[in-house]
N, CA, C and O atoms as a CHARMM CRD file, in Angstrom:
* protein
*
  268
    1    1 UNK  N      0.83900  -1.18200   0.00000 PROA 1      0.00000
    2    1 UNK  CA     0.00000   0.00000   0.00000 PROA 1      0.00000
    3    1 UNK  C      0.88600   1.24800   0.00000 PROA 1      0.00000
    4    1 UNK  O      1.72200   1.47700   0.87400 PROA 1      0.00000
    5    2 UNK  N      0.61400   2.10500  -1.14100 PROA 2      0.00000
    6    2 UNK  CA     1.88500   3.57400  -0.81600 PROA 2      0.00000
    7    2 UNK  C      1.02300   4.06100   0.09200 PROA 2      0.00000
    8    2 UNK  O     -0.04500   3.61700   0.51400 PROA 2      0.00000
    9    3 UNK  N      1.67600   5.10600   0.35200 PROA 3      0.00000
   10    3 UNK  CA     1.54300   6.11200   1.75400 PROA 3      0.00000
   11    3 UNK  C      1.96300   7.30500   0.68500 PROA 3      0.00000
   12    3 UNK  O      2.72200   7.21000  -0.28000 PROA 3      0.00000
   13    4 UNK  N      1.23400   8.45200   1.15900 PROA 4      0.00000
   14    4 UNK  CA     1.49900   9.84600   0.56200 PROA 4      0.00000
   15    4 UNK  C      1.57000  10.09900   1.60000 PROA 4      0.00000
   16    4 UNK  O      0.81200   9.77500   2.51400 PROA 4      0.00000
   17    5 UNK  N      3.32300  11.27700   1.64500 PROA 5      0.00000
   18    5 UNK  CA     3.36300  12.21200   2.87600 PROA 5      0.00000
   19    5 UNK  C      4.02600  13.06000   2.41500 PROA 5      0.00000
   20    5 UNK  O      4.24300  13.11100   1.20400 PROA 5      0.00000
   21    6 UNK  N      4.52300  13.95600   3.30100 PROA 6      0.00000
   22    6 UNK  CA     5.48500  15.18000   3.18800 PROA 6      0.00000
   23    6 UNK  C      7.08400  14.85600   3.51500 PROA 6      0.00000
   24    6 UNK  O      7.31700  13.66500   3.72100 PROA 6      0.00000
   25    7 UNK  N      8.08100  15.66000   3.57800 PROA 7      0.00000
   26    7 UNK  CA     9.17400  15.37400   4.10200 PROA 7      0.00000
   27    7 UNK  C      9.36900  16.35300   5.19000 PROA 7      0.00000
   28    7 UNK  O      8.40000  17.11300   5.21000 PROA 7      0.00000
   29    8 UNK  N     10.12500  16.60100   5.98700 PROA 8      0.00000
   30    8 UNK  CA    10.44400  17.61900   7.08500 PROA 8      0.00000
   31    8 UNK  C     10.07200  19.11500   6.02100 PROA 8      0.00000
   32    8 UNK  O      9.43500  20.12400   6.32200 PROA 8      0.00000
   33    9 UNK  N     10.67900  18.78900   4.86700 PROA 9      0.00000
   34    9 UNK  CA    11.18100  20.49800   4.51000 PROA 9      0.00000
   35    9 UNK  C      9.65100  20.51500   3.91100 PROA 9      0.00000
   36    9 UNK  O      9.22400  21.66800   3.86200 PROA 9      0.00000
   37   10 UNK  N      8.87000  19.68800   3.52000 PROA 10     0.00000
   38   10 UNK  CA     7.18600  20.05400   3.06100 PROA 10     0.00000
   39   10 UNK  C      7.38400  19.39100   1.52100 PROA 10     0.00000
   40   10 UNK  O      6.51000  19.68100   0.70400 PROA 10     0.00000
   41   11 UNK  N      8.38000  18.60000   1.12500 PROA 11     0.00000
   42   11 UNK  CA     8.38100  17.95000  -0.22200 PROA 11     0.00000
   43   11 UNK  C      7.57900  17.01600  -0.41600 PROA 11     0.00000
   44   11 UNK  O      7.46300  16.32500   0.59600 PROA 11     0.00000
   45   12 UNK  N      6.64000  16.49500  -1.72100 PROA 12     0.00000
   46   12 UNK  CA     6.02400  15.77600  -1.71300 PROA 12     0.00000
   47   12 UNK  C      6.57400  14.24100  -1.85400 PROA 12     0.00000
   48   12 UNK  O      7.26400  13.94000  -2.82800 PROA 12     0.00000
   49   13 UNK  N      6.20500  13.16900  -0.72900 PROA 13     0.00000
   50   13 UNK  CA     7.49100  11.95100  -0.45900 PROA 13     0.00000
   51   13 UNK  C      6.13400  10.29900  -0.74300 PROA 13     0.00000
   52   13 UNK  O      4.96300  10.00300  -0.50800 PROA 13     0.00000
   53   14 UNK  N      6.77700  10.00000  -1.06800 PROA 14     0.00000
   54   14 UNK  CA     5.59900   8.35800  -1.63500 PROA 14     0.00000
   55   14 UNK  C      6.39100   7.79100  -0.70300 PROA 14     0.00000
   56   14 UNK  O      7.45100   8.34700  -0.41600 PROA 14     0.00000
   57   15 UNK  N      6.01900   6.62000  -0.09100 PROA 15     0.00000
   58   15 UNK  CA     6.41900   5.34700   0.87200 PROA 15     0.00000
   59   15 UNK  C      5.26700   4.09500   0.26300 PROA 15     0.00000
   60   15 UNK  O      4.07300   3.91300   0.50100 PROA 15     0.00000
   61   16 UNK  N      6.29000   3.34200  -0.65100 PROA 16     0.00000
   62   16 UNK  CA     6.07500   1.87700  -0.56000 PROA 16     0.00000
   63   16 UNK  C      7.17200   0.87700  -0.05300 PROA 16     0.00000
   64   16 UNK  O      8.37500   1.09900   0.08400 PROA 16     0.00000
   65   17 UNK  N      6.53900  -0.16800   0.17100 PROA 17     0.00000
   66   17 UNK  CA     7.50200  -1.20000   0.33400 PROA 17     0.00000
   67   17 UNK  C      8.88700  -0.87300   1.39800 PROA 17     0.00000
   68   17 UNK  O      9.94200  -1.46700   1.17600 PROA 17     0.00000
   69   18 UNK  N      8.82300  -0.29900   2.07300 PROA 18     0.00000
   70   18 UNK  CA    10.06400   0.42300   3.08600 PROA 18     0.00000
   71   18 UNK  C     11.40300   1.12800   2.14100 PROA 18     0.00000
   72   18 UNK  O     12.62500   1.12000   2.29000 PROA 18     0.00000
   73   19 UNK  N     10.44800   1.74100   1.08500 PROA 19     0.00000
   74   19 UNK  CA    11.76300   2.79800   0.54400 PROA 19     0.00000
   75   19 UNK  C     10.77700   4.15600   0.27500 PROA 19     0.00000
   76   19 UNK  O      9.57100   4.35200   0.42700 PROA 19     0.00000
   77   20 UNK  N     11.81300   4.92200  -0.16100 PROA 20     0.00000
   78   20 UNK  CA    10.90700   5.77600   0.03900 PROA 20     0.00000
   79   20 UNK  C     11.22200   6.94100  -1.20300 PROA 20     0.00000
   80   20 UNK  O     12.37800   7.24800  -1.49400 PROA 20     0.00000
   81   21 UNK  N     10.16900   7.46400  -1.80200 PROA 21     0.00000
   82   21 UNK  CA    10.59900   8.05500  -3.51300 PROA 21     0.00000
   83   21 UNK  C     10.10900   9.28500  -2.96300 PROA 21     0.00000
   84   21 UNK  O      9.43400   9.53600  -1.96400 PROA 21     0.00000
   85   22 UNK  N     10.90700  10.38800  -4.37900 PROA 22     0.00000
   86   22 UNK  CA    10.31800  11.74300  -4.23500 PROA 22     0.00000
   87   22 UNK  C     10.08100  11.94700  -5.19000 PROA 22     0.00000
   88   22 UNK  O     10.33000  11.10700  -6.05500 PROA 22     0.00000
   89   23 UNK  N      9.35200  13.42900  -5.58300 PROA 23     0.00000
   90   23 UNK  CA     8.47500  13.91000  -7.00900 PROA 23     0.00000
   91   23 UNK  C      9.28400  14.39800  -7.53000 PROA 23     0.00000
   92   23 UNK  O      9.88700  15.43000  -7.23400 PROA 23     0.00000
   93   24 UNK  N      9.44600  13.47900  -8.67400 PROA 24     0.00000
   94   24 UNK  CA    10.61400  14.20000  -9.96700 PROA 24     0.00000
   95   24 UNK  C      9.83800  15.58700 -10.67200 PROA 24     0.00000
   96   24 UNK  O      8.77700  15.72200 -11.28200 PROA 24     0.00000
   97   25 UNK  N     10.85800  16.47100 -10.29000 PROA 25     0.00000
   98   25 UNK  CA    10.74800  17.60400 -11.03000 PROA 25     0.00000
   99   25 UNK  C     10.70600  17.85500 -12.57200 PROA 25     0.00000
  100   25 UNK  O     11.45800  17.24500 -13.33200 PROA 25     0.00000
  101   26 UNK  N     10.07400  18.49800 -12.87100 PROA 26     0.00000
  102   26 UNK  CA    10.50800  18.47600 -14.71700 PROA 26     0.00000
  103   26 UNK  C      8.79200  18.91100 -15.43300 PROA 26     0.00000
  104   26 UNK  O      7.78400  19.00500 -14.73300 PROA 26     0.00000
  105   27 UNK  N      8.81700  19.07100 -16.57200 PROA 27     0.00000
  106   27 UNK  CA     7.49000  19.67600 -16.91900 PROA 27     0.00000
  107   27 UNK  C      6.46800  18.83900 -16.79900 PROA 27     0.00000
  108   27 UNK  O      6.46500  17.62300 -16.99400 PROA 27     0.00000
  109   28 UNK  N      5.21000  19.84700 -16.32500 PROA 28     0.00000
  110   28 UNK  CA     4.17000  19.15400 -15.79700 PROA 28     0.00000
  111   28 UNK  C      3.97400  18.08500 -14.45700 PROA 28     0.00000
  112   28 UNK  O      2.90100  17.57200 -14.13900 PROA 28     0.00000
  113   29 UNK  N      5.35800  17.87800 -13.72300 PROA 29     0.00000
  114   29 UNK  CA     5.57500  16.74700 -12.83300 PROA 29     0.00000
  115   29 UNK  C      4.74200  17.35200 -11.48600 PROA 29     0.00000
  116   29 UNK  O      4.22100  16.65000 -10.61900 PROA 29     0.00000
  117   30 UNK  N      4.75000  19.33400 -11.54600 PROA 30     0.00000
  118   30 UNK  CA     4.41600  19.37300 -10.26000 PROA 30     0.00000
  119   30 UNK  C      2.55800  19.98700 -10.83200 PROA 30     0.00000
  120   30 UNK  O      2.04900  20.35500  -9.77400 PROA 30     0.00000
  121   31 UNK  N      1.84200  20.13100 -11.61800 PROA 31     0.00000
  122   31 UNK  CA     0.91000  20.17400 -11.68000 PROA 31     0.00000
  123   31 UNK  C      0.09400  18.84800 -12.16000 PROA 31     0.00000
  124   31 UNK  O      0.71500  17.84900 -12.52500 PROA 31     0.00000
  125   32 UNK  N     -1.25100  18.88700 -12.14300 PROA 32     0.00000
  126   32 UNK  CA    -1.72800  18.05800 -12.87400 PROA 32     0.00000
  127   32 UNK  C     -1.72500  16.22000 -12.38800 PROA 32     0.00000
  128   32 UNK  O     -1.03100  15.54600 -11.62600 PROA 32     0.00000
  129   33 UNK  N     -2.60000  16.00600 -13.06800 PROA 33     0.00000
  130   33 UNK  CA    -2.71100  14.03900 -11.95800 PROA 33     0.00000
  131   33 UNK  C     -1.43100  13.02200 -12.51400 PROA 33     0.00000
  132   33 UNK  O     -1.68600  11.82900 -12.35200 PROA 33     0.00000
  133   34 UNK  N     -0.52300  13.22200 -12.94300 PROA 34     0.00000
  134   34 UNK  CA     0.53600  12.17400 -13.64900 PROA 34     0.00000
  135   34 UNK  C      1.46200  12.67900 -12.69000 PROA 34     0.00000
  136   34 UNK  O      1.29000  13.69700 -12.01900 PROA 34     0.00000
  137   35 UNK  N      2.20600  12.11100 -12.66500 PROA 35     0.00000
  138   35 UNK  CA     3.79400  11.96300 -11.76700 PROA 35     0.00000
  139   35 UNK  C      4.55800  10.87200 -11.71200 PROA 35     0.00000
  140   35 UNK  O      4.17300   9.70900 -11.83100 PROA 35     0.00000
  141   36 UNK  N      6.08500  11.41200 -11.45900 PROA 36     0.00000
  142   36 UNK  CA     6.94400  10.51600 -11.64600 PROA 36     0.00000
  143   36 UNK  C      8.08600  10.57700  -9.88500 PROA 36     0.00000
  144   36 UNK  O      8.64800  11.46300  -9.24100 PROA 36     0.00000
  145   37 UNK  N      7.95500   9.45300  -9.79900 PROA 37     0.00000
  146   37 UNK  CA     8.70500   9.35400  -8.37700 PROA 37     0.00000
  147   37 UNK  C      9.63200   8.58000  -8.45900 PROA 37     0.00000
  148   37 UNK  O      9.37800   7.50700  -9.00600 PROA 37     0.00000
  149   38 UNK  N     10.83800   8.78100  -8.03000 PROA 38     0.00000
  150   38 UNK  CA    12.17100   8.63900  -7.89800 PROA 38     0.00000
  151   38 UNK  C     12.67800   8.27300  -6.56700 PROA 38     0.00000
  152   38 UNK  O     12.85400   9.03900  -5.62000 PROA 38     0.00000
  153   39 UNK  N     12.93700   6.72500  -6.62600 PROA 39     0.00000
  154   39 UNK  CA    13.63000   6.38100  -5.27500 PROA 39     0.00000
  155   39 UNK  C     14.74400   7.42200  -4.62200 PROA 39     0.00000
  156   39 UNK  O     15.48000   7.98500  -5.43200 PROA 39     0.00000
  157   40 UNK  N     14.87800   7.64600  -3.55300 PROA 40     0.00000
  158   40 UNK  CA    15.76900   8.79000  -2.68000 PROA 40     0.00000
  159   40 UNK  C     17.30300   8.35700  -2.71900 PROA 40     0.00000
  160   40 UNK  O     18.21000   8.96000  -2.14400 PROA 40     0.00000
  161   41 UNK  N     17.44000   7.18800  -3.50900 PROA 41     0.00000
  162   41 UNK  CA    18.83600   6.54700  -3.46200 PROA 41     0.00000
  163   41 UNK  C     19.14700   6.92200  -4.96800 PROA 41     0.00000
  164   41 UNK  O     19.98700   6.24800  -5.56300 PROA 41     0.00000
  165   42 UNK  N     18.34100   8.23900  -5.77800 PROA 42     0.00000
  166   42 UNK  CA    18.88300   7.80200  -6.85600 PROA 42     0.00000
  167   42 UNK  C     20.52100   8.39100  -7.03400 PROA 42     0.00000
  168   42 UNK  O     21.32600   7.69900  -7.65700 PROA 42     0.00000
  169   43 UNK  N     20.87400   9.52400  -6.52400 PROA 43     0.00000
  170   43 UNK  CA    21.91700  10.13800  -6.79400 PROA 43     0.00000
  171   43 UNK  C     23.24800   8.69200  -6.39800 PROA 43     0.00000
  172   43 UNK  O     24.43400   8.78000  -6.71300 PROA 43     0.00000
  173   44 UNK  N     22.61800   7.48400  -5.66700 PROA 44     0.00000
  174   44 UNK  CA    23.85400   6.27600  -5.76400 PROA 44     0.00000
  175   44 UNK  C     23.62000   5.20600  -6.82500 PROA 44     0.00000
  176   44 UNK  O     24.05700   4.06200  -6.94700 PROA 44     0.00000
  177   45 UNK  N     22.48700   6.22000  -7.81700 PROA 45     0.00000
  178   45 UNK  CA    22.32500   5.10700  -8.95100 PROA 45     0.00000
  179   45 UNK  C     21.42500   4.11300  -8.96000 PROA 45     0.00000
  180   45 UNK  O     21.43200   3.25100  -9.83900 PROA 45     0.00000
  181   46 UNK  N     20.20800   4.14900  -7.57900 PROA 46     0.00000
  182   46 UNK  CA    19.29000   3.44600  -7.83600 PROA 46     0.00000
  183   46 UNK  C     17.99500   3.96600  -8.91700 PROA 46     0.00000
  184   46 UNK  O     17.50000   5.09000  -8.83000 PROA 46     0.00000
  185   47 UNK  N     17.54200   2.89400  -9.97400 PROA 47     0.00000
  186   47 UNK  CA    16.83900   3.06100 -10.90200 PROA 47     0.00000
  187   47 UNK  C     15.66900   3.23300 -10.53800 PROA 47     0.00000
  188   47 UNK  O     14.84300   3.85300 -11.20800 PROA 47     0.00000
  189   48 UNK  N     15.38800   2.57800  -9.15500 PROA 48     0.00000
  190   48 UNK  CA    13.32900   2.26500  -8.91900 PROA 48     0.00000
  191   48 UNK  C     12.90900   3.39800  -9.64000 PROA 48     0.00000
  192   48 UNK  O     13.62000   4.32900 -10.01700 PROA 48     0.00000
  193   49 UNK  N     11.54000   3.23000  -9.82400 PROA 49     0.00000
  194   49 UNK  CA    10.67500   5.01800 -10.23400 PROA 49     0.00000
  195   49 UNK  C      9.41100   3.96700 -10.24600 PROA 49     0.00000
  196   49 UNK  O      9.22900   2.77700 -10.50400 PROA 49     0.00000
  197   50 UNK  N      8.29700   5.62100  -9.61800 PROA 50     0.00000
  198   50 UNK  CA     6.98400   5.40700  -9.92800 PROA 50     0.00000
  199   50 UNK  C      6.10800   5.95400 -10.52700 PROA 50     0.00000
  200   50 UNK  O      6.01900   7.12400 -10.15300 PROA 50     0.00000
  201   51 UNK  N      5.35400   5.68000 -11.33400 PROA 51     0.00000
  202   51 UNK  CA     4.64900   6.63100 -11.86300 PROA 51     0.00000
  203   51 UNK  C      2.79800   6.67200 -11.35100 PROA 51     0.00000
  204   51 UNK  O      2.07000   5.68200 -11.28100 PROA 51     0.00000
  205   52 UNK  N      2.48600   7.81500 -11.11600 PROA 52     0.00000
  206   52 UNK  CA     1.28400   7.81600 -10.71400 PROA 52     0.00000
  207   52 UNK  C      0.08600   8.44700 -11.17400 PROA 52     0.00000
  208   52 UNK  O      0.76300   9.43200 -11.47000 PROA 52     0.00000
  209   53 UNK  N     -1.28000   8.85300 -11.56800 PROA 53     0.00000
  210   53 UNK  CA    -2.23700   9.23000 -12.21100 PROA 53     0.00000
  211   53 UNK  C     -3.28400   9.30700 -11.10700 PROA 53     0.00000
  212   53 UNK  O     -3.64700   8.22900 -10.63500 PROA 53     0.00000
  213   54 UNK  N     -3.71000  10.19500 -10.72800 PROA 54     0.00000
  214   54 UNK  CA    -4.18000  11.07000  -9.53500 PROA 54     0.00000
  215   54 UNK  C     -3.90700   9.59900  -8.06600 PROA 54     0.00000
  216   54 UNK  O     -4.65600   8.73300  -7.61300 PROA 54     0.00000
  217   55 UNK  N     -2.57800   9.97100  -7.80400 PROA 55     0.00000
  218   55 UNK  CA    -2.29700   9.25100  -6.64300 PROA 55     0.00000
  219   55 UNK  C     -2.38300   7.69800  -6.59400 PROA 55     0.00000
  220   55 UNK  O     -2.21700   7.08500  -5.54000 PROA 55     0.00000
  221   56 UNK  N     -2.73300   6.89800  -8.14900 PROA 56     0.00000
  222   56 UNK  CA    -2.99400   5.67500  -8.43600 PROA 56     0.00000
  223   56 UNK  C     -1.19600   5.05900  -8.94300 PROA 56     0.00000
  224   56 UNK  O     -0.58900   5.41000  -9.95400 PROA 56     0.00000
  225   57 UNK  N     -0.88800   4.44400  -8.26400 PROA 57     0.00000
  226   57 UNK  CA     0.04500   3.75200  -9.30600 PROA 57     0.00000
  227   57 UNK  C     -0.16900   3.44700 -10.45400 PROA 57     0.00000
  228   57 UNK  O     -1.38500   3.25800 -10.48400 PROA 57     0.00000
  229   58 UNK  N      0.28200   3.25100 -11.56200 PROA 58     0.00000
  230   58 UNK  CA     0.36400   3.23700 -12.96700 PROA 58     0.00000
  231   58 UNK  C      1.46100   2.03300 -13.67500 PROA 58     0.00000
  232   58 UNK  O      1.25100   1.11000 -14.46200 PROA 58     0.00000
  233   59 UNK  N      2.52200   2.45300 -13.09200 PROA 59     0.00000
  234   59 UNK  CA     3.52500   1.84200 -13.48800 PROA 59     0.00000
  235   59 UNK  C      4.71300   2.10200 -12.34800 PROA 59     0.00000
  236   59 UNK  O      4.96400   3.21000 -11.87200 PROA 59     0.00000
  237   60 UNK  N      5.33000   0.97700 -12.03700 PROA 60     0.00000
  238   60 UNK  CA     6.04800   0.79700 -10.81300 PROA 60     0.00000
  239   60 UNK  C      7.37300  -0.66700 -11.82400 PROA 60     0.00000
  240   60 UNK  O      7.19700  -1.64300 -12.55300 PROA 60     0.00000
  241   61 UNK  N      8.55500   0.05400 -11.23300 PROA 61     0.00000
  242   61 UNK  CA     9.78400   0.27800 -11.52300 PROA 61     0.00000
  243   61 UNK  C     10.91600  -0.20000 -10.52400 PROA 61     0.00000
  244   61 UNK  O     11.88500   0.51800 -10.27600 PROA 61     0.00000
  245   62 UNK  N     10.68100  -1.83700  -9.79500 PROA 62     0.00000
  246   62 UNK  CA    11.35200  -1.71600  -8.28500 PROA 62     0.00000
  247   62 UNK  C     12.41800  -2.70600  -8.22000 PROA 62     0.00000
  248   62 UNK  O     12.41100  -3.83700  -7.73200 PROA 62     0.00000
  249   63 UNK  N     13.95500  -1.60900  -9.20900 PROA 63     0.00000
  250   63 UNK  CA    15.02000  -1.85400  -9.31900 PROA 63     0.00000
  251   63 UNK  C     15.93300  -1.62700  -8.24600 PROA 63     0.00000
  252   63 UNK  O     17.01100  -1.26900  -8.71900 PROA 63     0.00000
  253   64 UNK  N     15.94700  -1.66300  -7.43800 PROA 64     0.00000
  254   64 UNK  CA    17.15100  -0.93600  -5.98800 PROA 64     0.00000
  255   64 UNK  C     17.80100  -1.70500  -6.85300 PROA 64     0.00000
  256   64 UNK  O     17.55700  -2.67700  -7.56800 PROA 64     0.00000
  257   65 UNK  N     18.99400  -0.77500  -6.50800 PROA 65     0.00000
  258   65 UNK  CA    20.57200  -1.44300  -5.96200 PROA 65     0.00000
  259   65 UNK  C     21.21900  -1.38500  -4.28500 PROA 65     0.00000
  260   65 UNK  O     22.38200  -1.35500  -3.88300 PROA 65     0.00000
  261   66 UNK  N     20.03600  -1.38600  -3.62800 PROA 66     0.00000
  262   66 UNK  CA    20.25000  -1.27900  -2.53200 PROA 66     0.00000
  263   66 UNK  C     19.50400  -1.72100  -1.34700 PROA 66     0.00000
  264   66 UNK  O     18.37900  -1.41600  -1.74100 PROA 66     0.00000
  265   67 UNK  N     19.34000  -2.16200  -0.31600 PROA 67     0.00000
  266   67 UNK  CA    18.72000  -2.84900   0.72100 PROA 67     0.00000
  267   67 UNK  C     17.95600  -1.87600   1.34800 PROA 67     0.00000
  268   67 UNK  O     17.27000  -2.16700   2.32800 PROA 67     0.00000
């Protein structure tokens, strides 16, 4: 089951599966019902991503390279 929450600083943060993604920036990502979420490990190169359509998963992406 994801979880929609915030982060400390007020970012919009998804929680599935005990990892935890943020809202990829880029056109249209912050308006509108589509989105793309990006595991928080990506800057070490993890691939996961989610994509969502008013808060529905869509397409889910759950590559870690990491535990």
């Amino acid at each position: 089951q994801a979880h929609f929450t915030t982060s400390r600083y007020g970012n919009p943060v998804l929680l599935l599966g005990g990892f935890r993604y943020n809202k990829k920036a880029g056109v249209g990502a912050a308006k509108g019902p589509r989105a793309r979420w990006v595991c928080v490990k990506v800057g070490d190169g993890c691939r996961a991503a989610i994509r969502t359509y008013y808060d529905e998963i869509i397409e889910l992406k759950q590559q870690h390279n990491h535990l």
